[in-house]
C-alpha positions in Angstrom: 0.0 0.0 0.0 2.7 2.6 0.8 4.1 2.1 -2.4 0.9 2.3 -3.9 0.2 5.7 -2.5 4.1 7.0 -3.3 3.5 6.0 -7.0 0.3 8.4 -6.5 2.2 11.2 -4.9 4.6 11.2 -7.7 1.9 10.9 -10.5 0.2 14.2 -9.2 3.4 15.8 -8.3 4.4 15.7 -11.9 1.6 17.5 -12.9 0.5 18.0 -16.3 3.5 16.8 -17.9 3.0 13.4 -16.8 -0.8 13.5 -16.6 -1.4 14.9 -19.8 -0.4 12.2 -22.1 -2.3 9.4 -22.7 -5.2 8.3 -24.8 -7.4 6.5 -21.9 -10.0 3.8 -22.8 -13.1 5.6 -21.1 -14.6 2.6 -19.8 -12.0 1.1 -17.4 -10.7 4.7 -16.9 -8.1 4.4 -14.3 -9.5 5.6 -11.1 -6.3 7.9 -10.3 -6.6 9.4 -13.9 -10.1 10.2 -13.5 -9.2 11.8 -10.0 -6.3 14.1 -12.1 -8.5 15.0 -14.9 -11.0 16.4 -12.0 -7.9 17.9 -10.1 -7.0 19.8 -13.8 -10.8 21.4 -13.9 -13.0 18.4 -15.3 -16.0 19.2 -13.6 -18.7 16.2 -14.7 -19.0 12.8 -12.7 -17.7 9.9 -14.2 -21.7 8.9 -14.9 -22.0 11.4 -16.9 -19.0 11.1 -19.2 -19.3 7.2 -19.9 -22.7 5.5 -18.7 -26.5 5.8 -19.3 -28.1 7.4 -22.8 -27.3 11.2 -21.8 -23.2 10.5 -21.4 -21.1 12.5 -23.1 -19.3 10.1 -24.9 -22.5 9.0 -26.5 -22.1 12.6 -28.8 -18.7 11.4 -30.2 -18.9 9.2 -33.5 -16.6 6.9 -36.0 -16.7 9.1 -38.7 -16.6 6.4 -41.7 -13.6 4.6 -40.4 -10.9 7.1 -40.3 -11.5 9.9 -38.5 -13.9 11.2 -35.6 -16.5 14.1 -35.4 -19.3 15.1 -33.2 -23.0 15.4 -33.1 -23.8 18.6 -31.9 -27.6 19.0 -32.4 -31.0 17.1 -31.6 -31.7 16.8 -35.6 -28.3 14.7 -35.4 -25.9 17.2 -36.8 -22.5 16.0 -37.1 -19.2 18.2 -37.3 -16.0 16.8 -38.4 -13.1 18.0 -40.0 -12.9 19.5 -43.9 -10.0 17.2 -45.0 -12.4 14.4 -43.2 -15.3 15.3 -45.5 -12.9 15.7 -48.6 -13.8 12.9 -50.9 -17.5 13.2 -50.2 -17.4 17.1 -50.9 -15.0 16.0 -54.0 -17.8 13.5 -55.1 -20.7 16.0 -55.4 -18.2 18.3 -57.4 -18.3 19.3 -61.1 -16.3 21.7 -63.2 -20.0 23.0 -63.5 -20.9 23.0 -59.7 -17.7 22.6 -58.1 -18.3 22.4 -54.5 -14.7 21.6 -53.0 -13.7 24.8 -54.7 -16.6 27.0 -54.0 -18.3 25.3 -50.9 -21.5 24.4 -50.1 -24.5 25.2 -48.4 -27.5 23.1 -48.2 -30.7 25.2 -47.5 -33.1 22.6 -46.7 -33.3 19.7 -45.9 -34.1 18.5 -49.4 -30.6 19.5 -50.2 -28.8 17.7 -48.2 -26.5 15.1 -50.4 -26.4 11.1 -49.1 -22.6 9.9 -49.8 -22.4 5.9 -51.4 -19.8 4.4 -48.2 -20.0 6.6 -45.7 -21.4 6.3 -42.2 -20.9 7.1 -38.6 -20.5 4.6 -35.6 -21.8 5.4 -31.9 -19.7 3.2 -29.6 -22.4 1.4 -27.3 -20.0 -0.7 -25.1 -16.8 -2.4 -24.3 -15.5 -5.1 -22.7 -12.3 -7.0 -21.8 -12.8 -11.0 -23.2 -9.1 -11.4 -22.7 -9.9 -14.2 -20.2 -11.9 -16.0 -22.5 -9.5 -16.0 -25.6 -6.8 -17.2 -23.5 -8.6 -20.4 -21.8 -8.7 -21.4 -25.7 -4.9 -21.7 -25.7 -4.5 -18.5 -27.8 -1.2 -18.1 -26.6 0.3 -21.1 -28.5 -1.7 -20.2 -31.7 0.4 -19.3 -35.0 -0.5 -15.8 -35.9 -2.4 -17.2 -38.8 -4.7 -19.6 -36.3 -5.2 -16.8 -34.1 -6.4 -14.4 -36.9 -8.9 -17.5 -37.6 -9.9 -18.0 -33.7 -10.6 -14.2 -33.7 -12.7 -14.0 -36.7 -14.7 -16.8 -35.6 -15.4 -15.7 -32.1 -15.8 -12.3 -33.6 -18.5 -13.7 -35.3 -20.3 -16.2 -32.9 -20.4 -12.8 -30.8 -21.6 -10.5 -33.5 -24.2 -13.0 -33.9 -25.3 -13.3 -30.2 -25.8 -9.1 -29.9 -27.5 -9.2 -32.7 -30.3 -11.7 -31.3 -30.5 -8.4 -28.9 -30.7 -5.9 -31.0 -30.1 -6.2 -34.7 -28.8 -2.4 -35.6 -25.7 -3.6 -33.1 -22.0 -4.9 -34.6 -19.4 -6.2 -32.7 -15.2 -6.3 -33.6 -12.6 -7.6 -31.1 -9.2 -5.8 -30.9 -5.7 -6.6 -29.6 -4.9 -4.3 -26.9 -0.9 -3.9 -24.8 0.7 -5.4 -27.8 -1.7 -8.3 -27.3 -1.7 -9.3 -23.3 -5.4 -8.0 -23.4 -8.3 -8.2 -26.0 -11.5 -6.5 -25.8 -14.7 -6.8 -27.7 -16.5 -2.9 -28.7 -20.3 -3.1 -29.5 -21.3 -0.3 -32.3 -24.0 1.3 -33.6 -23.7 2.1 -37.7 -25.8 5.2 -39.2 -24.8 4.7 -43.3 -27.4 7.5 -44.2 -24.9 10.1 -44.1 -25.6 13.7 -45.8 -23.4 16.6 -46.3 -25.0 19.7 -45.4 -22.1 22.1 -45.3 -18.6 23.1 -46.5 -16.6 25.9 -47.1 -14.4 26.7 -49.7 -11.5 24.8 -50.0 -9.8 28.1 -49.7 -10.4 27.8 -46.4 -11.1 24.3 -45.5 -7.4 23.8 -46.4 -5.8 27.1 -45.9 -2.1 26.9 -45.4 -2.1 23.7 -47.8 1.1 21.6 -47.5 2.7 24.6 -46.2 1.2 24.6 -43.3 0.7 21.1 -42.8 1.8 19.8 -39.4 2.8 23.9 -38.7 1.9 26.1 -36.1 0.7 29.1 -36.3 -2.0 28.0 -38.0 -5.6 29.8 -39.2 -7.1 26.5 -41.2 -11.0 26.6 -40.7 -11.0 22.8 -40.9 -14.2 21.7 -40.8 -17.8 20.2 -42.7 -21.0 19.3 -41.2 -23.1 16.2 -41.9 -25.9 15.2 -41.0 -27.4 11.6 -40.0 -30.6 10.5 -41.1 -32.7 7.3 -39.6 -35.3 5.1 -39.9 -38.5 7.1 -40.1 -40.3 4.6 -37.8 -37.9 3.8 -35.4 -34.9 6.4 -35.2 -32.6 3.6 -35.8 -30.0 3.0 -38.4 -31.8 2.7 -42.1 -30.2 2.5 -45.6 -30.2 5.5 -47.4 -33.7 6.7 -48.3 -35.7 9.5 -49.6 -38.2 8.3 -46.7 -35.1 8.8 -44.1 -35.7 12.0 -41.4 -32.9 13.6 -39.3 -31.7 11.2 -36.5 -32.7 12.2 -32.9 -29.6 11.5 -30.8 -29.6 10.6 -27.3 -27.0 13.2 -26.9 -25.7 16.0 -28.9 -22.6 18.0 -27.3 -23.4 22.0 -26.4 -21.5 24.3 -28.8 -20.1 27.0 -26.7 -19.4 30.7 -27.2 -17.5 31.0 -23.9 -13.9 30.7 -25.1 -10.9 29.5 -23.4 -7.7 30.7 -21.4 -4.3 29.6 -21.0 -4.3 26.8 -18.7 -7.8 25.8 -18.9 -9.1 22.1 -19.0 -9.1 20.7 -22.5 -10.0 17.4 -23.2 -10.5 15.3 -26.9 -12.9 12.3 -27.3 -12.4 10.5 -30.7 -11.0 7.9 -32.7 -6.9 8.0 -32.9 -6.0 5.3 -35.1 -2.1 3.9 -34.6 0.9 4.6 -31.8 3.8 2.0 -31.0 4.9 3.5 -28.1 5.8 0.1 -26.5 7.6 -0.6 -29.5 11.5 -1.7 -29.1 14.3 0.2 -30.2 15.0 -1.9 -33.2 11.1 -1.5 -34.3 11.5 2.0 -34.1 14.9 1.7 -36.3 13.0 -0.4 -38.8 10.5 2.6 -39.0 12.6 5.2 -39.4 14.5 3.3 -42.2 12.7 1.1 -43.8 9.2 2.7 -43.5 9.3 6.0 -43.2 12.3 7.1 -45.2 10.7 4.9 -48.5 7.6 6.4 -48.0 8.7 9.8 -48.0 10.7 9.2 -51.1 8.5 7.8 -53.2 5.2 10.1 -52.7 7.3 12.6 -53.5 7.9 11.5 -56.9 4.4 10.6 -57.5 3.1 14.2 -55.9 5.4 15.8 -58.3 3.8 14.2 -61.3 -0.1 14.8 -59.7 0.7 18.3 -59.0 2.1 18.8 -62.6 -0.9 17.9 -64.3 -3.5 19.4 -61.0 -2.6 22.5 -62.0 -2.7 22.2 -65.6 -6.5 20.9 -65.8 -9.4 22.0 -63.5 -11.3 18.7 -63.9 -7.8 16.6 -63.0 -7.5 18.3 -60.3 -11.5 17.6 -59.3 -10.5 13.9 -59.7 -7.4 13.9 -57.7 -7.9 16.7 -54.8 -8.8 14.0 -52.3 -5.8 11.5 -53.3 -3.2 14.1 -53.7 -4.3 15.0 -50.0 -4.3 11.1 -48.4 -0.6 10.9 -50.5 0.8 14.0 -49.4 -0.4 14.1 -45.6 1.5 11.3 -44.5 4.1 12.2 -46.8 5.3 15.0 -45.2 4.4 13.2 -41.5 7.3 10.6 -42.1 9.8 13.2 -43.0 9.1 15.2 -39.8 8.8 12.0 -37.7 12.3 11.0 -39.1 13.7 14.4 -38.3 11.8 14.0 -34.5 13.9 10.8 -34.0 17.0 11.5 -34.5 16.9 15.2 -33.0 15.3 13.9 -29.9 17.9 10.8 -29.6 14.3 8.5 -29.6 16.2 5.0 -30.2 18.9 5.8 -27.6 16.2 6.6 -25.2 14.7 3.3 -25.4 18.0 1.4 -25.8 18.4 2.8 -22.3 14.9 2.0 -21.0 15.8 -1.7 -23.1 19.0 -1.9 -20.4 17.1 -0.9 -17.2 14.3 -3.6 -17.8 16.5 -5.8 -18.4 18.3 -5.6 -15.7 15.0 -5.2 -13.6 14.3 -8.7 -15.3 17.6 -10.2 -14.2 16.7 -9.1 -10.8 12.9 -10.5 -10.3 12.9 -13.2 -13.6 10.1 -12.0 -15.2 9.9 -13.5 -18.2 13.2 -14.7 -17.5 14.4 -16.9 -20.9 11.2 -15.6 -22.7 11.9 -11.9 -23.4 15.3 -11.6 -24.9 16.4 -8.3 -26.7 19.4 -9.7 -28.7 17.4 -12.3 -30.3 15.0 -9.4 -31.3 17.7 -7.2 -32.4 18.8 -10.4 -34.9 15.6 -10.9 -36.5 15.2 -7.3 -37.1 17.9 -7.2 -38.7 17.5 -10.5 -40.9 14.4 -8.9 -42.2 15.0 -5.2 -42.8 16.0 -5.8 -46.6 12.8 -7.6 -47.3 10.7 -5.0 -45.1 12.1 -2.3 -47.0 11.4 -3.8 -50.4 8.0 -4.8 -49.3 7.6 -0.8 -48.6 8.7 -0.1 -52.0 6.3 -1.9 -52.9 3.5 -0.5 -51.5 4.0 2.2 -51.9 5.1 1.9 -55.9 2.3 -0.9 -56.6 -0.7 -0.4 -54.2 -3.1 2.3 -55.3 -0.9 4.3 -56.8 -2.9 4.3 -60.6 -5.6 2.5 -61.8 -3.7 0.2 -64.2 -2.6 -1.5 -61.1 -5.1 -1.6 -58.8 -7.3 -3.6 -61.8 -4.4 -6.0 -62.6 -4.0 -6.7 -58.8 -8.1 -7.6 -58.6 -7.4 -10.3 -61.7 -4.3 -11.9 -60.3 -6.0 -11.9 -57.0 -8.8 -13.5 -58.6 -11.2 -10.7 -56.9 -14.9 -10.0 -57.7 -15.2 -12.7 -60.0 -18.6 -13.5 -61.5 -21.1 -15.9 -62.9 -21.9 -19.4 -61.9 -19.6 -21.0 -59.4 -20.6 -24.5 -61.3 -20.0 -23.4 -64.6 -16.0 -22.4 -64.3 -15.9 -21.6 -68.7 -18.8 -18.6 -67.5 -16.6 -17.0 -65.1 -15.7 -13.8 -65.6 -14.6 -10.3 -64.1 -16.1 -6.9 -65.7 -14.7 -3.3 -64.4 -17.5 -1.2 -64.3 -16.4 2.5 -66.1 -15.0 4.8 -63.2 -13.4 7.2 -66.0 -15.0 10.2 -63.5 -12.3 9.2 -60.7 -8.9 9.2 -62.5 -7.1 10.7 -65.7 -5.2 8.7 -68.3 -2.4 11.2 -68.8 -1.6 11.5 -65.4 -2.2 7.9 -64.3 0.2 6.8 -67.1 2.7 9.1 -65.9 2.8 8.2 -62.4 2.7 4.5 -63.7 6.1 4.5 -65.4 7.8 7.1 -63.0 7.4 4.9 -59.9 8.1 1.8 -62.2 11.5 3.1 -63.1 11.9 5.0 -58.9 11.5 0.8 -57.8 13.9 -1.0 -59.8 16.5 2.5 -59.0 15.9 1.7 -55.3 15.8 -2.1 -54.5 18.0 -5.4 -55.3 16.9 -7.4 -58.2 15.5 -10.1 -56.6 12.2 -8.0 -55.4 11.6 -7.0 -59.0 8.5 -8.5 -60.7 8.9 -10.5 -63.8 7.5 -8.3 -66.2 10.8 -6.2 -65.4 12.6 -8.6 -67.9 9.7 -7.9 -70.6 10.8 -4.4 -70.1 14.4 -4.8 -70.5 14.1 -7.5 -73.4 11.0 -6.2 -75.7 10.9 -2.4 -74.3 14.8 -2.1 -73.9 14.1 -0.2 -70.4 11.4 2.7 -71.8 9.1 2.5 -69.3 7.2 5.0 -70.7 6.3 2.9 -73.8 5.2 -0.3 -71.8 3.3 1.4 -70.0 1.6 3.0 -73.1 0.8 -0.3 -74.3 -0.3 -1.7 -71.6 -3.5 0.5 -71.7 -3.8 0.1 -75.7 -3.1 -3.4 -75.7 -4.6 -4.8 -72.4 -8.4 -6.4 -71.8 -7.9 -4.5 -68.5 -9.0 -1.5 -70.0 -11.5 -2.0 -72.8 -14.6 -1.9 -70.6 -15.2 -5.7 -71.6 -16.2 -8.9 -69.8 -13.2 -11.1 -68.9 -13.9 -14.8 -69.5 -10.8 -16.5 -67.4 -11.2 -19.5 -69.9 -10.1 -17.7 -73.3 -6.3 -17.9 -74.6 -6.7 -14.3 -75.0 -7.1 -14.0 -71.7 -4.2 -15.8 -70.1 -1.9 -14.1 -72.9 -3.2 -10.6 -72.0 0.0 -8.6 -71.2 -1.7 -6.5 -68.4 -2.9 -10.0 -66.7 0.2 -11.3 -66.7 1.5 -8.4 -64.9 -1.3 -8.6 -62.3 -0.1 -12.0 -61.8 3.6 -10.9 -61.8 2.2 -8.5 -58.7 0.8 -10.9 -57.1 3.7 -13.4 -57.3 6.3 -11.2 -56.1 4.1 -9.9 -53.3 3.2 -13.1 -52.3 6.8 -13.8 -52.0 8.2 -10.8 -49.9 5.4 -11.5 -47.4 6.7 -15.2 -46.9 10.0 -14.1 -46.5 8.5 -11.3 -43.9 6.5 -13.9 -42.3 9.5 -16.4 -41.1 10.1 -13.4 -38.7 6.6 -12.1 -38.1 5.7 -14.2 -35.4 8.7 -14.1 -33.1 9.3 -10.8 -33.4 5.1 -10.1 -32.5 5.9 -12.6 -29.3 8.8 -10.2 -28.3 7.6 -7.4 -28.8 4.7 -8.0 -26.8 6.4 -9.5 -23.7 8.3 -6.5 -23.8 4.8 -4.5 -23.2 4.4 -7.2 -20.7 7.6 -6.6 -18.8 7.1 -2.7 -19.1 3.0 -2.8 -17.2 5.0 -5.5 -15.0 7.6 -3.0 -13.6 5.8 -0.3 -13.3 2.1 -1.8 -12.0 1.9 1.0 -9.7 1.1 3.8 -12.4 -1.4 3.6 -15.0 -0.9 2.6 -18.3 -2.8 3.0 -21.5 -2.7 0.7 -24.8 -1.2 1.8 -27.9 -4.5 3.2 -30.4 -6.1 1.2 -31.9 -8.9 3.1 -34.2 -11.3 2.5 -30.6 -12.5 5.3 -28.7 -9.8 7.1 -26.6 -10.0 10.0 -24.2 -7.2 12.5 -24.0 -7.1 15.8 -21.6 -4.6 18.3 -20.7 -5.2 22.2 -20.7 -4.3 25.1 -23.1 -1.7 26.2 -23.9 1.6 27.1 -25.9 5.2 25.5 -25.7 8.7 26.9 -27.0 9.2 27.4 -30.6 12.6 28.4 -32.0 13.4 29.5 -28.5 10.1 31.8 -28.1 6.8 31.7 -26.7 4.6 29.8 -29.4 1.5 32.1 -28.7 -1.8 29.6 -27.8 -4.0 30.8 -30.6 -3.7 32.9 -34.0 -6.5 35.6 -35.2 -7.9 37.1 -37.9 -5.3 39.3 -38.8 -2.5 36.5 -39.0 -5.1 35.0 -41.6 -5.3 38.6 -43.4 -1.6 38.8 -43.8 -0.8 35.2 -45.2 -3.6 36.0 -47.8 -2.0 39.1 -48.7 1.1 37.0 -49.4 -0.9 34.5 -52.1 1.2 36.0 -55.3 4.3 34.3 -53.1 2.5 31.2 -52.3 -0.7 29.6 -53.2 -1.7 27.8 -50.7 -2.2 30.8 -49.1 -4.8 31.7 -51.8 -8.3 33.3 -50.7 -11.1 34.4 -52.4 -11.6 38.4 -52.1 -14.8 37.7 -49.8 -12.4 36.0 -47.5 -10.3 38.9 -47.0 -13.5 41.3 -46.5 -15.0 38.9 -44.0 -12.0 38.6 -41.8 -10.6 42.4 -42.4 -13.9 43.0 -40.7 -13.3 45.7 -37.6 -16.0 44.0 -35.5 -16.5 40.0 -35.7 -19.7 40.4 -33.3 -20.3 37.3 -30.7 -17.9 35.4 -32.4 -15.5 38.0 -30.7 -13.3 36.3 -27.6 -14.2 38.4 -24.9 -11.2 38.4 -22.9 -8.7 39.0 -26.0 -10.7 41.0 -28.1 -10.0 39.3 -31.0 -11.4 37.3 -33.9 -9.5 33.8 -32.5 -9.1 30.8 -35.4 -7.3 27.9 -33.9 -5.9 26.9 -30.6 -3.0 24.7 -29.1 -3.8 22.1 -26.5 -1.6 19.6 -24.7 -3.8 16.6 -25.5 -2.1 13.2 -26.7 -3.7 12.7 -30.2 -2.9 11.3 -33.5 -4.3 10.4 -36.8 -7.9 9.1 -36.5 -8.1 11.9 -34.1 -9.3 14.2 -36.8 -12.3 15.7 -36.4 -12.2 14.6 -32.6 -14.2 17.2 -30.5 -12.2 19.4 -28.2 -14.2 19.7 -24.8 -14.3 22.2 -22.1 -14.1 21.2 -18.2 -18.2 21.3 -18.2 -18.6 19.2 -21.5 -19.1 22.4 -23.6 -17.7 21.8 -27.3 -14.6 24.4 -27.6 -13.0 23.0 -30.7 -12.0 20.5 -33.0 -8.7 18.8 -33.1 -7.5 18.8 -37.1 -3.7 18.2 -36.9 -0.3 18.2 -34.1 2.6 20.6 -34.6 5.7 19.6 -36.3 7.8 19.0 -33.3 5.3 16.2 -32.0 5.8 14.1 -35.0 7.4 11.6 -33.4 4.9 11.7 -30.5 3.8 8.2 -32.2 6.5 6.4 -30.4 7.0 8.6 -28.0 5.1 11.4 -26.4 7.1 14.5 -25.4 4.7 16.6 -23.0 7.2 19.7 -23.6 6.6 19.4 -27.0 3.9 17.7 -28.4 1.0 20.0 -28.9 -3.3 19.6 -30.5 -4.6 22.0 -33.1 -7.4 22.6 -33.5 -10.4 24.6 -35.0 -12.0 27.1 -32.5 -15.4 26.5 -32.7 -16.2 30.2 -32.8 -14.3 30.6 -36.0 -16.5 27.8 -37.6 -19.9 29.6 -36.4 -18.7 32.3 -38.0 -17.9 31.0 -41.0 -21.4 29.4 -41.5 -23.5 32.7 -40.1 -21.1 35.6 -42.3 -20.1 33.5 -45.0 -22.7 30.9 -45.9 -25.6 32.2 -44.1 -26.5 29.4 -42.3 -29.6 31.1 -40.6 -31.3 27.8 -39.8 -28.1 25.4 -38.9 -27.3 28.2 -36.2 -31.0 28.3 -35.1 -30.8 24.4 -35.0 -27.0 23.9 -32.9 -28.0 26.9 -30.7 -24.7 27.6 -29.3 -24.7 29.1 -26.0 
């Protein structure tokens, strides 16, 4: 017990830098971290955050299965970020009615667009079944028999909640690296309908400039709305019969503001961190991940830009992809740079040597955990990890060309009778509206020619030697004939049966993909499991040693809670300022003819020129404010995530980290790692003096 409470003395007396990071499961929310999130200024009961149909947590949502957003009225409202709603705003667009450029407003609710694959999930419960997998013998499953256990208790559980209530779902997730597993329940809403955007002027200010930057001024947001059964309220596919879902709880929009140092807290869906990961994981991802990735979107961006900016309706088609590509671009060469400035594998070769000698001293795990033997397999598989990145990221979804061959060597989405093998066939419907030849074709041979420059001859595909022998290394001329000469693009049924078929040059190369994909993951696999077993008795070992602090799992995509306060931190040796206002936004416009990402449309520059910005005014600065810095422990998925007050009150939303928190992935750095987002005032006031929004405002009443 005394050590207990001397493990709590030193948790509070580290304050917010120790308290702050985190991303806590909310429903077996350690008691001390509930007690220090009260302590910072949280000001509901634990009741009233998790349990019963008016808890807060019931106003956060899945938004479509990458990012987070928040219902914030009782017609079921739903605000999430801009660059969240991008490919559904990019959808609707024309060159005639281009909403991503121009925005969008719908004035009733007539007008309001459904979205083909879209939805929102409300997380109804969660529980830990770790118990229960592991009386099955889990533990001495191959990771291939465990992926088949999972799936199949997944779905004798799935089936049992659904015999409850048939609107419910159920996944099971791996949690600590694997010592725990626990089983969410969801609720899916696929009648999703965009109601509201704004230009992508400002949806994206800043652009890739800005990207992972502070100061910031991005009004990064879009509202939805979800729509139900007319009878019951409950989850219905998209019809014209559908009405505005009634929520159980919607989250209070506030005009009240913030101050340095005041509670802050995000509730969303943060998709990935490794911070238990080793030293040599961490290596492997500098190296072998990130460094490839970085290199090769940045060939492929080049060419997409190119032809972006040369052709409106190119750059319709490919605003959303050049987005996804470029995001995560950029975040692997400022994670890189976070590594090695911060000294983040020394750090945990260190922690590496004190747990292990921690391990010598109590034998935990004693024979089971052993670092050396990780740091060898690590190393015997980093050539194959990094051609299997190159891959990836030269291969998979990169041009359409590909991504159809890949669907025929993989045999995918076959047709006709399974009895009747000589009727088989596979047809690719036309989905000319979503990519452009020219450009595709471009990208095609540029990454074909970046992937032999960059790894050993035996990861290259066979159709490498038709390119030597028959093309004499122009790329650029296969790849011209493979869309003249191949089946894959003529719009025709593919019987599997015909010579024709099997001859096809752009099948073969689908099968060449698969082949040499198929190969590189065997060779990745001889490692796989061991390396999985180490790494997660070293998460064991770590929640071993230190069982009198609380510990949170890595994120998974589940819902996390994160809180902290506002604030700054030190940015080239100077105060980083907390929030930016309108006239930081004036004076990057004014400097468009330098950069464009900076561009604005002239009503942009009247509207926030304005001398008085009205209610939407922060009363204890004066000022117009547009975003905010946190301390909150966020990362991608977090997008979109709803930034709350200490009473609940929605302040914000979170839409990106600051470039010296890229590394916070592996390791969170409480001086450093910081939340932007989106001050909820800024986005009120974009919908009242820009888009006139008389009767969203009426309907989210913010107070």
């Amino acid at each position: 017990m005394k050590k207990i409470i001397l493990s709590l003395m030193t948790l509070i007396g580290l304050g917010t830098a120790h308290a702050d990071e985190g991303m806590w499961t909310i429903y077996n929310l350690p008691p001390q971290v509930f007690e220090q999130m009260q302590a910072e200024g949280f000001q509901l009961s634990y009741n009233e955050l998790c349990f019963g149909d008016s808890a807060l947590k019931n106003a956060v949502v899945n938004f479509s299965g990458y990012c987070s957003g928040v219902v914030v009225s009782p017609d079921g409202l739903v605000f999430t970020n801009h660059h969240c709603g991008f490919e559904a705003i990019r959808s609707h667009s024309t060159v005639e009615h281009d909403y991503m450029l121009n925005g969008f407003y719908a004035k009733t609710l007539e007008e309001e667009l459904p979205n083909e694959n879209m939805f929102v999930a409300f997380m109804i419960d969660q529980k830990d079944i770790t118990d229960r997998i592991m009386a099955q013998g889990f533990d001495q499953m191959t990771s291939d028999l465990q992926a088949a256990f999972l799936d199949s208790l997944e779905n004798v559980m799935s089936q049992e909640i659904k015999k409850e209530d048939s609107t419910l779902r159920l996944e099971i997730k791996p949690f600590y690296e694997g010592n725990k597993y626990y089983a969410t329940t969801y609720r899916d809403f696929t009648d999703l309908r965009l109601v509201f955007t704004v230009p992508k002027s400002m949806g994206k200010f800043g652009g890739d400039t800005d990207n992972w930057m502070w100061p910031r001024q991005t009004c990064d947001f879009s509202v939805f709305r979800i729509y139900a059964d007319p009878k019951t309220n409950g989850p219905a596919a998209y019809s014209p019969e559908n009405v505005p879902y009634h929520p159980t709880r919607w989250a209070q929009v506030s005009m009240q503001g913030y101050q340095e140092g005041d509670y802050a807290m995000t509730m969303g869906y943060p998709g990935s961190t490794e911070r238990y990961l080793s030293s040599y994981g961490i290596q492997e991802m500098r190296d072998a991940d990130n460094a490839t990735r970085a290199q090769v979107r940045g060939v492929k961006q080049e060419v997409m830009l190119r032809h972006m900016r040369a052709d409106e309706a190119v750059r319709i088609k490919y605003d959303s992809k050049y987005a996804q590509s470029s995001n995560y671009w950029k975040n692997s060469i400022g994670m890189n740079k976070c590594i090695d400035s911060i000294g983040i594998i020394n750090q945990k070769r260190q922690f590496e040597q004190r747990l292990t000698a921690w391990q010598d001293t109590t034998g935990f795990l004693k024979g089971k955990l052993d670092f050396e033997k990780l740091r060898q397999m690590y190393a015997k598989r980093f050539d194959d990890r990094r051609a299997f990145m190159y891959w990836i990221e030269t291969f998979m979804r990169t041009n359409e060309f590909c991504t159809r061959a890949m669907k025929v060597g993989n045999g995918m989405e076959v047709k006709g009778p399974e009895d009747k093998p000589k009727k088989q066939y596979m047809e690719f419907e036309d989905n000319s509206s979503e990519w452009d030849e020219a450009l595709d074709k471009e990208v095609f041979s540029v990454l074909l020619r970046n992937y032999r420059a960059h790894v050993a001859a035996r990861y290259l595909p066979q159709f490498y030697k038709t390119i030597d022998r028959k093309y004499h290394g122009n790329y650029e001329q296969f790849v011209d004939d493979l869309y003249k000469r191949s089946i894959l693009m003529k719009g025709k049924r593919m019987y599997f049966n015909k010579k024709s078929f099997k001859k096809d040059m752009g099948v073969k190369l689908g099968y060449d993909l698969v082949e040499s994909l198929s190969n590189m993951r065997e060779a990745l696999m001889e490692t796989y499991d061991d390396i999985d077993t180490q790494e997660r008795y070293l998460c064991a070992a770590k929640l071993r040693m230190e069982e009198d602090l609380p510990h949170y799992s890595d994120a998974n995509f589940t819902m996390r809670l994160s809180y902290g306060q506002v604030g700054g931190f030190e940015l080239a040796g100077a105060p980083s300022g907390y929030y930016t206002t309108a006239e930081s936004i004036v004076t990057k416009m004014k400097a468009a003819d330098q950069n464009i990402d900076y561009f604005a449309e002239p009503v942009m520059h009247d509207l926030l020129s304005a001398k008085d910005f009205g209610p939407y005014t922060d009363k204890t600065s004066g000022k117009m404010q547009l975003c905010f810095l946190t301390n909150n422990d966020i990362t991608g998925g977090n997008s979109g995530s709803p930034m709350f007050d200490g009473q609940g009150r929605l302040i914000g939303l979170a839409f990106d980290g600051n470039w010296d928190s890229l590394s916070s992935d592996i390791n969170f750095d409480s001086r450093l790692a910081r939340c932007i987002g989106v001050d909820i005032r800024f986005v009120l006031f974009m919908m009242d003096r820009w888009g006139h929004a008389d009767r969203l405002l009426k309907e989210i009443n913010a107070q």
